[in-house]
C-alpha positions in Angstrom: -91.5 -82.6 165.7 -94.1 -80.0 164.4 -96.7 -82.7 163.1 -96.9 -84.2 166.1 -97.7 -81.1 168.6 -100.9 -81.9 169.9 -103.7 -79.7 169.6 -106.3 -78.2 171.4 -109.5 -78.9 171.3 -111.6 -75.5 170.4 -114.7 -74.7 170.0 -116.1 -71.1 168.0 -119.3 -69.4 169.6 -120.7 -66.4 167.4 -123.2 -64.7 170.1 -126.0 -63.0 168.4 -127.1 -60.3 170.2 -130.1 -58.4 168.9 -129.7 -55.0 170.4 -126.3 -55.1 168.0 -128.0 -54.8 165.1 -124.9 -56.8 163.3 -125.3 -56.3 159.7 -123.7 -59.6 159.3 -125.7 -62.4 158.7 -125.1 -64.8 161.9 -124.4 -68.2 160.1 -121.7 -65.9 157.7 -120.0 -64.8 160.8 -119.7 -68.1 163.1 -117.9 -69.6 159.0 -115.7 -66.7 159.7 -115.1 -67.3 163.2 -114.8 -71.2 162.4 -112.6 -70.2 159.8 -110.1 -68.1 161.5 -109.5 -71.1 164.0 -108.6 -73.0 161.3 -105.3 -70.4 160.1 -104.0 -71.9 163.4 -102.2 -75.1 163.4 -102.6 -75.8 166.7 -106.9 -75.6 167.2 -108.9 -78.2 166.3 -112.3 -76.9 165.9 -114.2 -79.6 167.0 -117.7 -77.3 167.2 -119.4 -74.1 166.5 -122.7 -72.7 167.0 -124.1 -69.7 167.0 -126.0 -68.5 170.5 -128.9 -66.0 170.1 -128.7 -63.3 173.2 -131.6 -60.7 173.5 -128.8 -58.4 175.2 -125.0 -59.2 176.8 -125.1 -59.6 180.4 -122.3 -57.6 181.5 -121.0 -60.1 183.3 -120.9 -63.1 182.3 -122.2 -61.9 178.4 -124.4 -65.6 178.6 -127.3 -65.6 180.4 -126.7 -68.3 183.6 -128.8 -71.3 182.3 -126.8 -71.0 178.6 -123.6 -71.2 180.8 -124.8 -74.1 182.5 -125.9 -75.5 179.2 -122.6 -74.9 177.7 -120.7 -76.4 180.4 -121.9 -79.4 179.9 -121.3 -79.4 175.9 -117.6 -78.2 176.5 -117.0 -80.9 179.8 -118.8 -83.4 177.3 -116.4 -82.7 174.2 -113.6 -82.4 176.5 -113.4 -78.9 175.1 -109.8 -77.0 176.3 -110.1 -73.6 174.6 -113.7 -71.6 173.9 -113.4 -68.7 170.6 -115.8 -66.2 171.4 -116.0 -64.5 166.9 -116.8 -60.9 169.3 -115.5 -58.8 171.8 -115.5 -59.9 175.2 -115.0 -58.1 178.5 -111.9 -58.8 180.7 -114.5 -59.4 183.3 -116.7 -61.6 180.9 -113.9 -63.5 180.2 -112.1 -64.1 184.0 -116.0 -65.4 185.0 -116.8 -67.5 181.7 -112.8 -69.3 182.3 -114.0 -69.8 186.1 -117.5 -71.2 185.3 -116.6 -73.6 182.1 -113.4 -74.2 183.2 -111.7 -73.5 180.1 -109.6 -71.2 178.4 -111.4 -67.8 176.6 -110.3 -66.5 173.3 -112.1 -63.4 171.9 -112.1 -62.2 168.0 -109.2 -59.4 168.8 -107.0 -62.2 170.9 -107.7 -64.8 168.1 -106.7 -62.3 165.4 -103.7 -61.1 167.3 -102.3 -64.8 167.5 -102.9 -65.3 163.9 -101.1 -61.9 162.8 -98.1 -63.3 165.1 -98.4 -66.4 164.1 -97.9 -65.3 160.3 -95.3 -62.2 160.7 -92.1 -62.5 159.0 -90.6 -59.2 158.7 -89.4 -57.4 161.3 -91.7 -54.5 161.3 -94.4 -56.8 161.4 -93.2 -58.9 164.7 -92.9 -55.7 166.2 -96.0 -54.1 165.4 -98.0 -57.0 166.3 -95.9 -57.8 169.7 -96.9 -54.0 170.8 -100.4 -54.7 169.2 -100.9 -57.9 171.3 -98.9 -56.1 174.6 -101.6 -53.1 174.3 -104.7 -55.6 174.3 -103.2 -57.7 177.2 -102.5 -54.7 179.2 -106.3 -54.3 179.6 -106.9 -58.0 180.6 -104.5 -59.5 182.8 -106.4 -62.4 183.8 -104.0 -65.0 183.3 -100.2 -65.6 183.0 -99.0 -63.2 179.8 -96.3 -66.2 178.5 -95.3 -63.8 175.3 -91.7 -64.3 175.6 -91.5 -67.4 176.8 -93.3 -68.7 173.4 -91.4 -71.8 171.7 -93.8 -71.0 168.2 -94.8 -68.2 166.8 -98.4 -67.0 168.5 -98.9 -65.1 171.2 -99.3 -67.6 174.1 -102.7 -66.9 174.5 -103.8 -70.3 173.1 -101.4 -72.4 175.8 -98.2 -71.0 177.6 -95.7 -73.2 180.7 -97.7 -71.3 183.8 -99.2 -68.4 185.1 -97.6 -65.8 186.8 -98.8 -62.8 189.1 -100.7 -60.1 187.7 -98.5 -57.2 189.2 -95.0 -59.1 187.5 -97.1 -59.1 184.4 -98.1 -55.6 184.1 -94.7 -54.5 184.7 -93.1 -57.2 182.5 -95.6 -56.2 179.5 -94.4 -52.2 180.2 -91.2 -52.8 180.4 -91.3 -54.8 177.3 -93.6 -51.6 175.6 -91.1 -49.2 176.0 -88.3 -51.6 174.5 -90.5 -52.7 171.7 -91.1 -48.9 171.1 -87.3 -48.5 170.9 -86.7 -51.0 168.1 -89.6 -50.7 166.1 -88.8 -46.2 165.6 -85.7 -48.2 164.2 -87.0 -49.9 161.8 -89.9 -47.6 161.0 -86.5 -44.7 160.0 -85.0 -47.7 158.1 -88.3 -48.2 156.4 -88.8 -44.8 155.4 -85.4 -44.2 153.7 -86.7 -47.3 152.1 -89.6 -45.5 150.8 -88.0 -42.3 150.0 -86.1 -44.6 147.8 -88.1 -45.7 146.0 -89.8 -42.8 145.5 -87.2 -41.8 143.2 -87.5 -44.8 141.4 -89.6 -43.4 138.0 -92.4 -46.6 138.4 -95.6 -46.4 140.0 -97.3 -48.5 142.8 -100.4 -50.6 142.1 -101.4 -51.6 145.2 -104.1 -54.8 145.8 -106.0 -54.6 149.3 -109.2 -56.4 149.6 -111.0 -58.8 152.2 -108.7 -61.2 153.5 -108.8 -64.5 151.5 -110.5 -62.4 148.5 -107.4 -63.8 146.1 -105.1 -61.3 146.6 -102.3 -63.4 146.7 -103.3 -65.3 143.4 -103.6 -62.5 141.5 -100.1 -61.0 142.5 -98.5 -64.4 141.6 -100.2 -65.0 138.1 -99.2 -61.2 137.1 -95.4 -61.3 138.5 -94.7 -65.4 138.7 -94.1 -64.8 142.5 -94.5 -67.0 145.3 -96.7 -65.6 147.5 -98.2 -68.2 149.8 -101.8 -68.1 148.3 -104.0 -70.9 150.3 -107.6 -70.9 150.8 -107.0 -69.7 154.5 -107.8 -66.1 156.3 -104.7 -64.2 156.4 -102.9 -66.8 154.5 -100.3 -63.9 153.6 -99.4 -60.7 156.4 -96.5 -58.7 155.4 -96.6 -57.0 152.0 -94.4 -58.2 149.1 -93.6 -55.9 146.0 -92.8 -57.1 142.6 -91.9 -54.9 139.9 -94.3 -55.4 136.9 -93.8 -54.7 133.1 -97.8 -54.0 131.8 -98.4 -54.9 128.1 -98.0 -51.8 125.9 -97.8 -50.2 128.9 -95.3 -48.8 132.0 -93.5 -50.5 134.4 -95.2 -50.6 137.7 -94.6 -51.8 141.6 -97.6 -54.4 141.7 -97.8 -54.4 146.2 -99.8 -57.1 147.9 -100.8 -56.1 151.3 -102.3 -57.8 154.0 -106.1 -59.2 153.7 -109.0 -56.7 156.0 -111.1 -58.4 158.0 -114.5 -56.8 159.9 -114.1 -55.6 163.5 -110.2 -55.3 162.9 -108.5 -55.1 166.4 -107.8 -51.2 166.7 -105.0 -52.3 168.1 -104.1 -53.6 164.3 -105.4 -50.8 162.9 -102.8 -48.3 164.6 -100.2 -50.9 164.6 -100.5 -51.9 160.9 -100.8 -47.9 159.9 -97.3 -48.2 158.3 -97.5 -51.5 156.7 -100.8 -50.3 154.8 -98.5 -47.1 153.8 -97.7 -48.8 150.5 -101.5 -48.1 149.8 -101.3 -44.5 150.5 -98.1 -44.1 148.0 -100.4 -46.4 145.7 -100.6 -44.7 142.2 -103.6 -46.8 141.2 -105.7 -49.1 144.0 -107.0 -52.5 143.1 -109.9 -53.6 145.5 -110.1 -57.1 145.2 -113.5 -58.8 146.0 -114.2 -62.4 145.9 -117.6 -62.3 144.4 -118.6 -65.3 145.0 -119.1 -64.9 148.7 -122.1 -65.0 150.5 -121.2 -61.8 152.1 -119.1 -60.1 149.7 -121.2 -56.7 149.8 -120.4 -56.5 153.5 -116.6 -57.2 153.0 -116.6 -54.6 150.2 -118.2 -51.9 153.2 -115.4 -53.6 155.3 -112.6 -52.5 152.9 -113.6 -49.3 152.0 -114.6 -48.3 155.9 -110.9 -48.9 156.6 -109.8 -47.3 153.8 -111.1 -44.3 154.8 -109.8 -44.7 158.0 -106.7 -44.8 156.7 -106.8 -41.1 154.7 -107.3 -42.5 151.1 -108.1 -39.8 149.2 -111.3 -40.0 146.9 -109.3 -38.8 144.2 -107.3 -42.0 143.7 -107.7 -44.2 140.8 -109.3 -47.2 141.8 -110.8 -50.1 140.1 -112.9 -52.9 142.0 -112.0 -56.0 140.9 -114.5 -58.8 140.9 -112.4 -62.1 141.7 -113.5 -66.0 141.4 -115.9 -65.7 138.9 -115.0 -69.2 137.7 -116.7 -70.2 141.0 -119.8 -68.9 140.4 -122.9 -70.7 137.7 -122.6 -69.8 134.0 -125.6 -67.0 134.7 -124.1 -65.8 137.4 -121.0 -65.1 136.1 -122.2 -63.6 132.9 -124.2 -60.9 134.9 -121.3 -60.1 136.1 -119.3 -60.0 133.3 -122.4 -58.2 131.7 -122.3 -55.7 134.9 -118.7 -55.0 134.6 -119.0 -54.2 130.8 -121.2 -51.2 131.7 -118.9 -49.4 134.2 -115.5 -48.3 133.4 -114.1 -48.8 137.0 -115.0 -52.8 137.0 -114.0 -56.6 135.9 -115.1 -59.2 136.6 -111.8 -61.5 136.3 -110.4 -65.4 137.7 -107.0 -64.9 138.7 -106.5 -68.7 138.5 -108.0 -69.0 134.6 -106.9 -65.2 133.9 -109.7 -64.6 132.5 -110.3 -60.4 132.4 -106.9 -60.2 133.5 -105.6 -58.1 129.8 -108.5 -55.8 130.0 -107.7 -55.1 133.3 -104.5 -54.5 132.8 -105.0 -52.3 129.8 -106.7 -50.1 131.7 -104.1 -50.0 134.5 -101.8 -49.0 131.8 -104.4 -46.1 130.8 -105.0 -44.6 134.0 -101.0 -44.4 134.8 -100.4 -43.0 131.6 -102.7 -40.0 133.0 -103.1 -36.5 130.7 -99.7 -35.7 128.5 -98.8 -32.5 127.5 -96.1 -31.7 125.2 -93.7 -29.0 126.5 -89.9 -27.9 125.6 -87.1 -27.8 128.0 -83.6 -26.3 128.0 -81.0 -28.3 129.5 -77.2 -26.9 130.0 -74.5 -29.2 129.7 -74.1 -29.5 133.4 -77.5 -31.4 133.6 -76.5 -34.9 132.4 -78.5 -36.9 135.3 -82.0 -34.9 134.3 -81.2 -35.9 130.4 -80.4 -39.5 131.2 -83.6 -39.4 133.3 -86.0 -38.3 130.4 -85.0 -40.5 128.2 -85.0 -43.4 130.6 -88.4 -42.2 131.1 -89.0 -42.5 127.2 -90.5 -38.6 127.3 -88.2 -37.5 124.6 -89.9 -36.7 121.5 -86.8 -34.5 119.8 -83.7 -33.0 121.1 -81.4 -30.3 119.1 -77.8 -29.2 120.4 -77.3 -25.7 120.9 -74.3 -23.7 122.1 -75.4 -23.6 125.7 -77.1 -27.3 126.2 -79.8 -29.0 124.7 -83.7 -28.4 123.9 -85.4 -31.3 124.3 -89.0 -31.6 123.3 -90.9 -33.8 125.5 -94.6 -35.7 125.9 -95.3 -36.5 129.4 -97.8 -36.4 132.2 -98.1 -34.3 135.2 -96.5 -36.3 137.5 -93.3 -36.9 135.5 -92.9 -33.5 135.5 -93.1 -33.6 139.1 -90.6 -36.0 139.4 -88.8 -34.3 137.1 -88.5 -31.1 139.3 -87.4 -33.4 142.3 -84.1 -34.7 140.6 
């Protein structure tokens, strides 16, 4: 039975290399490396610590007396997997699994497991089994055990065997170009999806944030979804959509999408380009923080660094959201209720008390109601489906009957009339 899988024993290293210059505060990082073992059911972290390095030995990344020093902590602790929370060599790795006698999981391998441990669409077990296949083409140090998994993962936490590197390589090509294949499949399927809904007359308000910033929490208390929304890094990884009705306000698409993380594989990054597409057709972007982290200014440079990368235009209407201020002090949280009260593209909200939630969604409303403009149109009898559309639209201010059609007299914003043009 699944509750009775055993698990293996892990330990999280966070090296701290000096010449890095990481703007991350040490500690922070290693809780988010500890942290990201614990989305896996099958780790048990059962130690962290962080290991200051002047430089990383190109190597063996550890200097040899820290290795020797480690070996004896792991041996000790009967240690069976070591997560390095950085990036780590092929070569690093085949020497550090040789000397400690362990397995070696870096932060790309550890997210990749996680992302395929949490896919559920189809779109998303491909992308990540190409994502994962492109990051173990580079490292074939041990058995690659993908499609023999019994679980979702990737194998790279435990597997039946290894296997030689030459069948592997050609097994993980192989497996490319199929994967390739299917996935232009579902990325056509996917877009006649979108073009779909493109002609649908409501518009997308997309949530991204850092992963775990409440996301999830938010998009259940506004549509009464069930969104898995746990305390957990990449608690939720394919996006969900709800359709929204805002108070005095339009209909809208309310998207959640899947929770950033620093030093995102750029494996994921590519892979994950059309899943974060919702964000791009976004009409209105909510960047949701969780304020009361330690390191939420970083996250918040995280966020906006990939959002960039992504082609977001600084045009879109965005509003920063300031989440969980029910789990900061009584002066905290008034400065930043105080703080958001001064700028018109801020709240400070709790998505499990609600609090902030209608002033935030009044302005939503605002900014998707955009500039109207009156203007007159002439409509011939022919033109039933644009009619039925303006007034579905509730544009419509007057209409009079004349012998050739109708003139309709109509209050809407640019983008309506856009739409408008398209039917």
């Amino acid at each position: 039975m699944e509750h009775d899988r055993k698990q293996t024993r892990a330990w999280v290293l966070h090296p701290d290399i000096k010449s890095d210059r990481d703007r991350r505060n040490a500690v922070t990082a290693l809780e988010e490396g500890v942290a990201l073992a614990a989305a896996l059911p099958d780790l048990e972290v059962v130690g962290a610590k962080v290991v200051g390095l002047p430089k990383a030995h190109p190597g063996m990344l550890f200097g040899s007396g820290k290795i020797e020093e480690l070996k004896t902590l792991f041996k000790a602790e009967e240690v069976e997997l070591v997560l390095i929370d950085g990036p780590v060599s092929p070569v690093q790795q085949r020497n550090l699994e040789k000397a400690w006698k362990v397995k070696i999981l870096d932060r790309t391998g550890l997210i990749l497991e996680i992302f395929s441990d949490r896919a559920r669409t189809r779109e998303g077990v491909l992308q990540v089994e190409m994502a994962a296949l492109s990051y173990q083409r580079t490292r074939l140090v041990r058995a690659w055990t993908h499609l023999e998994r019994q679980r979702g993962g990737l194998g790279f936490v435990g597997g039946p065997g290894e296997t030689q590197i030459e069948a592997d390589r050609r097994a993980i090509d192989e497996q490319l170009v199929r994967l390739r294949r299917q996935l232009d499949k579902v990325v056509k399927t996917r877009t006649l999806h979108r073009a779909a809904r493109a002609k649908i007359p409501y518009p997308i308000v997309a949530l991204v944030g850092y992963t775990n910033a409440g996301k999830s929490t938010l998009f259940n208390r506004l549509t009464g979804a069930d969104v898995m929304a746990k305390d957990m890094l990449f608690a939720t990884l394919d996006p969900t959509m709800r359709r929204v009705e805002l108070p005095d306000g339009p209909e809208v698409i309310l998207s959640d999408t899947v929770g950033f993380i620093s030093d995102l594989p750029t494996e994921l990054v590519a892979s994950f380009r059309a899943t974060l597409e919702e964000v791009l057709a976004a009409d209105v972007i909510l960047h949701v923080r969780d304020i009361s982290h330690s390191d939420t200014e970083n996250q918040a440079e995280d966020v906006e660094q990939i959002l960039n990368s992504l082609g977001v235009d600084e045009d879109r209407a965005l509003i920063e959201v300031w989440n969980k201020i029910d789990q900061l002090s009584e002066e905290e949280a008034d400065a930043c209720r105080q703080r958001a009260e001064r700028s018109e593209e801020l709240y400070a909200i709790s998505a499990i008390t609600g609090e902030g939630l209608p002033e935030l969604l009044n302005d939503i409303a605002l900014k998707l109601q955009g500039v109207r403009h009156h203007e007159v149109l002439h409509l011939d009898f022919s033109q039933g489906k644009q009619r039925a559309w303006l007034f579905k639209q509730d544009v419509v201010q007057k209409e009079e009957q004349t012998d050739t059609g109708f003139e309709i007299s109509v209050r809407w914003t640019d983008k309506q009339k856009a739409q408008f043009a398209a039917l």
